[in-house]
N, CA and C atoms as a LAMMPS dump frame, in Angstrom:
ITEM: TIMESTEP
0
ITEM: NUMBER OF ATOMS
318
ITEM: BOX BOUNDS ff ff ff
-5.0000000000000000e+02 5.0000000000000000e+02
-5.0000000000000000e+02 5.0000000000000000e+02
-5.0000000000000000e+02 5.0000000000000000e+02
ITEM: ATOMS id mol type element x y z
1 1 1 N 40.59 16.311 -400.249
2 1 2 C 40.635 17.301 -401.319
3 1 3 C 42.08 17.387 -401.809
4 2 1 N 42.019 17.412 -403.267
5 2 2 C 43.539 17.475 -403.784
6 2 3 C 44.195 18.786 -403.86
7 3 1 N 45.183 19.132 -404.228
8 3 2 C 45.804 20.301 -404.067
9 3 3 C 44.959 21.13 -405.676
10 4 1 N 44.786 20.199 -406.024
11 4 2 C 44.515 20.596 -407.654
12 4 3 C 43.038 21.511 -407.347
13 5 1 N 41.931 20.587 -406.682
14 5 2 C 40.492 20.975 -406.12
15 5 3 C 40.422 22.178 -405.441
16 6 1 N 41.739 22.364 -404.441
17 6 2 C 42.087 23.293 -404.168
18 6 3 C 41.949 24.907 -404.547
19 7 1 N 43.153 24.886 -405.874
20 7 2 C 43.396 25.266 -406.638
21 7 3 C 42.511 25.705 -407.543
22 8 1 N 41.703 25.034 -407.971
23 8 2 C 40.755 25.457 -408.913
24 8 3 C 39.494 26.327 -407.949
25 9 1 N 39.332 25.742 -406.904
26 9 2 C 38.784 26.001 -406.189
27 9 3 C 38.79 27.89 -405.71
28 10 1 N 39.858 28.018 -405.608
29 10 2 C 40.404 29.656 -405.582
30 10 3 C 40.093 29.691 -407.143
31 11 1 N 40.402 29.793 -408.302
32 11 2 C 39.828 29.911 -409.222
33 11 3 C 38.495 30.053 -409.783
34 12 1 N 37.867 29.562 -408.978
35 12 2 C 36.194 29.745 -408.638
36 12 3 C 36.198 30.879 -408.099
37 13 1 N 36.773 30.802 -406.528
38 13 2 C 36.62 31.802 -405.926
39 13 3 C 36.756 33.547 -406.251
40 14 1 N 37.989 33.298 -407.45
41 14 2 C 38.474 34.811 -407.885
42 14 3 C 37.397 35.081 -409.426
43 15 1 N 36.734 34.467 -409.78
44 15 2 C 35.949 34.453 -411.123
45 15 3 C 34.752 35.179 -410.283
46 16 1 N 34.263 34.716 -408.776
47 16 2 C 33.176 35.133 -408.323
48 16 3 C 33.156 36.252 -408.352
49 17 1 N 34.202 36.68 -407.39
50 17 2 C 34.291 37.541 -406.61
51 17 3 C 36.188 38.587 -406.994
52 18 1 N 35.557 38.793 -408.061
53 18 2 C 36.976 39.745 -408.717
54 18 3 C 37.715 40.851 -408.227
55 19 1 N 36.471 41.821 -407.272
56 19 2 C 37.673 42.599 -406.394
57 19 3 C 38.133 41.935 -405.249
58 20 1 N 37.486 40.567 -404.868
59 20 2 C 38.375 40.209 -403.643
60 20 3 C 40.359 39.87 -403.819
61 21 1 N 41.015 40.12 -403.037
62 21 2 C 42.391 39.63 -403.266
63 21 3 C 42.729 38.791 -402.009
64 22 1 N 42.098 38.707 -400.899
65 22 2 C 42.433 38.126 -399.638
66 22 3 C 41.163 37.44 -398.843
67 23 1 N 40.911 36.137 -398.644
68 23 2 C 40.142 35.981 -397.746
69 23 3 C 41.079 35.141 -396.26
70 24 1 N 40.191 35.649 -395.3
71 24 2 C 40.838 35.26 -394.168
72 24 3 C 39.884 33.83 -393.537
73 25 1 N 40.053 33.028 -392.958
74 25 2 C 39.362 32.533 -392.103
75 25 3 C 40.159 32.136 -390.446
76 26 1 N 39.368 32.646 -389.652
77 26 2 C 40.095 32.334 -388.194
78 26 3 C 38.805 31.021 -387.459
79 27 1 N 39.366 30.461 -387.279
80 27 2 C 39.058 29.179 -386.352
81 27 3 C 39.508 28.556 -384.851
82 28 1 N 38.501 27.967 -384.455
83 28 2 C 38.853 27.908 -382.828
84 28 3 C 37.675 26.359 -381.998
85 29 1 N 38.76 26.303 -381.035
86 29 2 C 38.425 24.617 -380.455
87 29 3 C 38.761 24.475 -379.793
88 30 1 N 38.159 23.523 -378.778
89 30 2 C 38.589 23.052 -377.838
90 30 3 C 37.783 22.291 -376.825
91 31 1 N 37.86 21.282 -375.581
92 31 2 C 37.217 20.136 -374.838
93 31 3 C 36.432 19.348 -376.231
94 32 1 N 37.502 18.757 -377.327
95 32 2 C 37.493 17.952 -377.917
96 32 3 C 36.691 18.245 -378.851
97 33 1 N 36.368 19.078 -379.568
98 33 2 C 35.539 19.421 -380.942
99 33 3 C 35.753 20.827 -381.012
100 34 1 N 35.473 20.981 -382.419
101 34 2 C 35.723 21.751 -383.071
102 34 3 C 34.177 23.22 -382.572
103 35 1 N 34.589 24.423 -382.775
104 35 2 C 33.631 25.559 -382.009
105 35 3 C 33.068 26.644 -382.937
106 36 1 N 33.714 26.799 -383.972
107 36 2 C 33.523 27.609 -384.666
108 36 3 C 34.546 28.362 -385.573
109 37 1 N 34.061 29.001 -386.772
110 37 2 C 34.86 30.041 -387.584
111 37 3 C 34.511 31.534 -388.021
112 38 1 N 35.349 32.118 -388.427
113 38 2 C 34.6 33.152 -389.089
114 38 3 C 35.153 33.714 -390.163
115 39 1 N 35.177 33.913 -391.283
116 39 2 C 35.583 34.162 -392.667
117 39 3 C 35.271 35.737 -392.801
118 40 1 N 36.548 36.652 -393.423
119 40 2 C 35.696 37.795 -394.085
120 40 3 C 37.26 38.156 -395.647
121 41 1 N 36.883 38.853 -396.084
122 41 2 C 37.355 39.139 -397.336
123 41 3 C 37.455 40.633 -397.418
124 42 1 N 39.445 40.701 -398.28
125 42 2 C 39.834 41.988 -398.77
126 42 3 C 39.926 42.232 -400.27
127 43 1 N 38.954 43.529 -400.717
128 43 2 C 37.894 43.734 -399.41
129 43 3 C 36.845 43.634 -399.078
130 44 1 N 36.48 44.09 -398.359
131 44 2 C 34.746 43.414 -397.876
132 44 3 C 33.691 43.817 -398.85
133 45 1 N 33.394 42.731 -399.121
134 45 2 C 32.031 42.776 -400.021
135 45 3 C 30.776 41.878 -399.236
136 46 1 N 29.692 42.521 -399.512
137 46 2 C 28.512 42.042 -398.944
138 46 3 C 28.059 40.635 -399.043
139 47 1 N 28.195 40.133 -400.569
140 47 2 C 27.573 39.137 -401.301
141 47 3 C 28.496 38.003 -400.768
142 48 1 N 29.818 38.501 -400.079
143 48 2 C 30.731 36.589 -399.628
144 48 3 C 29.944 36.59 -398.787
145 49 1 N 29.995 34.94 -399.02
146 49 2 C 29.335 33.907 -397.693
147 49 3 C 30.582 33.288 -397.315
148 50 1 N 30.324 32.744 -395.656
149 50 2 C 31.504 32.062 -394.947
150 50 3 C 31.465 30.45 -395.883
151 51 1 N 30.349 30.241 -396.239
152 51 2 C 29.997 28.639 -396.707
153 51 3 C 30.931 28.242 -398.138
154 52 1 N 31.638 29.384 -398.457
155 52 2 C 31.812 29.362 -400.028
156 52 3 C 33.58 28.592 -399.848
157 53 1 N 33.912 28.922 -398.107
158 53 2 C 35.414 28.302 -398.14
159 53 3 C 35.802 27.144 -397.006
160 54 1 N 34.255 26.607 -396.487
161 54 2 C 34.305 25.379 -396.163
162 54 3 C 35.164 24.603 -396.001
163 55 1 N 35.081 24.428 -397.514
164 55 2 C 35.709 22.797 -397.911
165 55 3 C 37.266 23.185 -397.733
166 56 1 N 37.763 24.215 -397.986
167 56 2 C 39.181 24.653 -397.898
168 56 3 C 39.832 24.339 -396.297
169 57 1 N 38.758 25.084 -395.238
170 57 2 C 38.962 25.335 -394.439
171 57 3 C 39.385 24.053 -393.649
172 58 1 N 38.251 22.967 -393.846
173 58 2 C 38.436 21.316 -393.198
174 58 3 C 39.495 21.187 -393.519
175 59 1 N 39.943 21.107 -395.357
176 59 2 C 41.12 20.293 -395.797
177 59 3 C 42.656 21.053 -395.031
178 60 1 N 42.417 22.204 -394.902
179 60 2 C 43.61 22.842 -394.011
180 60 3 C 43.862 22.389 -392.609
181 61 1 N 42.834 22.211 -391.775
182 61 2 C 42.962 21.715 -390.826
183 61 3 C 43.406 20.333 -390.385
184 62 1 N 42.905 19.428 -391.363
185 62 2 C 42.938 18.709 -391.278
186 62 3 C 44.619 17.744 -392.151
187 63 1 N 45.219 18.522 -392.891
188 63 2 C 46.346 18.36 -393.338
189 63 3 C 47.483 19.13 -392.072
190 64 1 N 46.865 20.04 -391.395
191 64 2 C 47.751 20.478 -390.184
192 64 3 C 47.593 20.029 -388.951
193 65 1 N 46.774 19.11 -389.255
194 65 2 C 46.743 17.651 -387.96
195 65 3 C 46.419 18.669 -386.511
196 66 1 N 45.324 19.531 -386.997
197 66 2 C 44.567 20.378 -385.722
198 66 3 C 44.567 19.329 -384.341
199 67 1 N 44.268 20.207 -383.557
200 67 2 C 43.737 19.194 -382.073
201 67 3 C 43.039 20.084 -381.351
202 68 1 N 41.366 19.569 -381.179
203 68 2 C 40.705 20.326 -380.336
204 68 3 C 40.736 19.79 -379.518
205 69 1 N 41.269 18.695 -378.648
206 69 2 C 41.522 17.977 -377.419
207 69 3 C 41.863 19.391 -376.366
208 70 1 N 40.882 18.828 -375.341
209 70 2 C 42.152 19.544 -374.23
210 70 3 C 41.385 21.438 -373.858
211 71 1 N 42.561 21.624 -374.356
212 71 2 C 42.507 23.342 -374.102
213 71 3 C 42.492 23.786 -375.69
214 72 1 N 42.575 23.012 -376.65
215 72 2 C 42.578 23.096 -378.352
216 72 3 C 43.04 23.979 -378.887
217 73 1 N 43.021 23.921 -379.993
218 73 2 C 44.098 24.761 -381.023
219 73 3 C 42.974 26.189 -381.57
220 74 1 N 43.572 26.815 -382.287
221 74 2 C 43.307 27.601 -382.921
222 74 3 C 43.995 28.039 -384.096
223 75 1 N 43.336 29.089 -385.032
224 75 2 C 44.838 29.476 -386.511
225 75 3 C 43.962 30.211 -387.174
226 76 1 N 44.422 30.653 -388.505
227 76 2 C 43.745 31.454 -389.353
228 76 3 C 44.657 30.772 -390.922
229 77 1 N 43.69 31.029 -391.505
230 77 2 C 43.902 30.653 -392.79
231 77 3 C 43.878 32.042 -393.76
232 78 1 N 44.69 32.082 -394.487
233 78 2 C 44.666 32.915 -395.085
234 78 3 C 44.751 32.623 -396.999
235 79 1 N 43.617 32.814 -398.001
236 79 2 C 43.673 31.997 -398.964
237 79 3 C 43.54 33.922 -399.814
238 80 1 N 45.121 33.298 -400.779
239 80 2 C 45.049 34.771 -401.608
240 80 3 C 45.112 34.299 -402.849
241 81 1 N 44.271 35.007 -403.765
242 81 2 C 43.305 34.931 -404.601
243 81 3 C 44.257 35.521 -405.314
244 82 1 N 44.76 36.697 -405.255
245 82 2 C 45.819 37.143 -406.222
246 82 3 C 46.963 36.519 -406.83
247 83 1 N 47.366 35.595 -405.765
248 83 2 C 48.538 35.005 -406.301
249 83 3 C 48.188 33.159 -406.517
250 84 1 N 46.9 33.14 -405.881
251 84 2 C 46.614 31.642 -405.68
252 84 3 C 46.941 30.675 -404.931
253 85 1 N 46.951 30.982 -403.637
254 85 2 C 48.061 30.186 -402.614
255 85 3 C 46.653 30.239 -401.384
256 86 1 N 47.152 29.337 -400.812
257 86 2 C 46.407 29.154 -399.447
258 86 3 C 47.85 28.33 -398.102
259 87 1 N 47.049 29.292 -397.101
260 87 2 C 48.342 29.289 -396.17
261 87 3 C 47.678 29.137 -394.915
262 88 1 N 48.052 28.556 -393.535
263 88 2 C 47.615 28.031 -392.532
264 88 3 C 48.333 27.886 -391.552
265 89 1 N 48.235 28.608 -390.416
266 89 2 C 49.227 28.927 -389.384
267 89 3 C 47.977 28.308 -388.102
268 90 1 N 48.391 27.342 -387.062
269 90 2 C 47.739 26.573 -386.502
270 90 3 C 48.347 26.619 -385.39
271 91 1 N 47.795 26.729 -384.383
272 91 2 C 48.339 27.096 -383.24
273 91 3 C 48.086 25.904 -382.06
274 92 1 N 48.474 25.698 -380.778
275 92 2 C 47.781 24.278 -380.376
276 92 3 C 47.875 25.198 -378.861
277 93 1 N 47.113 25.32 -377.931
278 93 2 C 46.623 25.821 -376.652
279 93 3 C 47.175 25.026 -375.559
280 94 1 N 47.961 25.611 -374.425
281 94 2 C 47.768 24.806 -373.315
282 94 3 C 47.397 25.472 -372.639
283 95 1 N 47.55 25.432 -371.407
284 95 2 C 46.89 26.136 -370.12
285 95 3 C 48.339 25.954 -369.593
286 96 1 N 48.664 26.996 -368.624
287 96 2 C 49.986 26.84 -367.949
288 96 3 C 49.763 27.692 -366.49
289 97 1 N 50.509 27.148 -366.006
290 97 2 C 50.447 27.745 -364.422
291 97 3 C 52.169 28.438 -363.938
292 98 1 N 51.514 29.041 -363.166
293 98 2 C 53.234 30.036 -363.134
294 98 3 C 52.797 30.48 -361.436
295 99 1 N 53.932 29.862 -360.61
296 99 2 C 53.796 30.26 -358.824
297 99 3 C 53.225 31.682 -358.907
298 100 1 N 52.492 32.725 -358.591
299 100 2 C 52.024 33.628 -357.991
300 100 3 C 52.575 34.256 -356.303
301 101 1 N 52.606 33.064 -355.778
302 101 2 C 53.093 33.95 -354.443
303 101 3 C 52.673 32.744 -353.524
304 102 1 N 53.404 32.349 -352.299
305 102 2 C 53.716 31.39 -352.129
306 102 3 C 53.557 31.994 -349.647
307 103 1 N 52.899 31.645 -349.398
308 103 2 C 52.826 32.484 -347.954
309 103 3 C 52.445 31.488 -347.061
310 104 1 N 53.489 31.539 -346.358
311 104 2 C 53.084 30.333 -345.326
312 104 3 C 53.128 31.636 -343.776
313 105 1 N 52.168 30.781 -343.347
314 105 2 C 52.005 31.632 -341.661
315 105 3 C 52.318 30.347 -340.332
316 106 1 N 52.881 30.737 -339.677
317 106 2 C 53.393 29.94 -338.668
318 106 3 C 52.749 30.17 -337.079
């Protein structure tokens, strides 16, 4: 998807749906595929569907070189309608271990 498809794309989106100014989408993954999302809109109106920002959602991820490998990433997208911008903060998961307590008996 081009930046342009994009673009117009929120342009669709704000013609639909005229009091929206913010939609969010948060996403999440991991042991190598992708798990799920969930989309909602400021402010909430009944009639958005999650299906309507799809295509946005892949092309974000996928330009932020996601990784559900492993312990996987997570992020939220945030696409504003007011100003026309879409933005994507992507996070990548590890698992970490930290000594707890250490007791030897003799």
């Amino acid at each position: 998807m081009e930046d342009k498809e994009i673009l117009d794309k929120i342009d669709y989106l704000k013609n639909k749906y005229p009091s929206v100014t913010e939609i969010y989408i948060n996403y999440y993954g991991s042991g190598d595929s992708f798990e799920g999302y969930d989309a909602s809109c400021t402010p909430h109106i009944e009639e958005f569907s999650d299906s309507e920002v799809e295509d946005i959602m892949e092309e974000m991820i996928e330009r932020a070189d996601s990784n559900f490998n492993n312990d996987g990433s997570r992020g939220t997208i945030i696409i504003n309608l007011a100003d026309k911008s879409v933005n994507i903060e992507d996070y990548s998961q590890f698992m970490s271990e930290e000594l707890n307590a250490e007791i030897t008996i003799k």
